[in-house]
N, C-alpha and C positions, 0 to 999 in steps of 0.2 A: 718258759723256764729261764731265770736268770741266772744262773751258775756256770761259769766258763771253769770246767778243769785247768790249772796253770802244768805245763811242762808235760812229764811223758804221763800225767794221769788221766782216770774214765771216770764217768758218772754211769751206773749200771742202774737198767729197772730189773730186780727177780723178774722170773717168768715163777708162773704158780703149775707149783706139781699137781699132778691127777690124785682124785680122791679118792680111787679103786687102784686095787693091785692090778697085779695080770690075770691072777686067777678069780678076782670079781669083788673080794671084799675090801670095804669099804675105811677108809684109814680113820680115826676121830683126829681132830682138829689135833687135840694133845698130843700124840705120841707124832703128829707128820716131824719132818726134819726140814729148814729153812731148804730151798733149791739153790744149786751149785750151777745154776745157768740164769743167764739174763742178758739184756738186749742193751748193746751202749746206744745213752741215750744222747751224750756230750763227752767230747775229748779233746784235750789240749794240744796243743802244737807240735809236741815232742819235748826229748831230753837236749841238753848240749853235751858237748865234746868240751875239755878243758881250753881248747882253741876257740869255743865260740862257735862251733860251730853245729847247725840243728840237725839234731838224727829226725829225722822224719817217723811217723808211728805207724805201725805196722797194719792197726786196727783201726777201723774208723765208726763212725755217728752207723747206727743203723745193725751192724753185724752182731750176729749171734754169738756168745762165746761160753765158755765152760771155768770156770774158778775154782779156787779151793774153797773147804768148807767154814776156813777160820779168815778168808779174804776180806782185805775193806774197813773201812768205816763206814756205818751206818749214818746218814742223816736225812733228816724230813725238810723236806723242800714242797711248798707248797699244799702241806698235810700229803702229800705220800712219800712213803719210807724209799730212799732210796740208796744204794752203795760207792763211796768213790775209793776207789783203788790205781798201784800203780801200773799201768803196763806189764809190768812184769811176774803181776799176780795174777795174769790171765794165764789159764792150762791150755787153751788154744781156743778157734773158731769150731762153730758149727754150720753144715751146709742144709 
């Protein structure tokens, strides 16, 4: 991957939803809803401080996290679709 996030932002892969409910039936492509989870796959350095100085990011390469539904820019990197957002459109980790 060549894409370095610049500053406090992420690069996110979706994770892909299940295609059964809980109670068994099966979702069709059309009605699923994009997934509000995904795995950072690249993130930038952090934000600065008007002093120049660098906040460090909270989240790193690898962690699981939860976003909102309307989070991100969409772009295709290497024919797969992926999201970059900033830090601060992350709703939190997941363990």
């Amino acid at each position: 991957m060549a894409l370095k996030p610049l500053h406090d932002r992420v690069l996110v892969r979706r994770v892909e939803s299940d295609e059964k409910t809980s109670g068994g039936l099966i979702i069709p492509e059309s009605a699923k809803e994009k997934p509000a989870e995904g795995v950072i796959v690249a993130a930038g350095e952090g934000a600065r401080k008007d002093s120049g100085e660098l906040i460090a990011m909270s989240v790193s390469e690898g962690d699981k996290i939860l976003f909102g539904k309307w989070s991100g820019t969409e772009v295709t990197i290497d024919g797969e679709e992926l999201l970059i957002m900033k830090e601060s459109d992350i709703l939190g980790t997941l363990s």
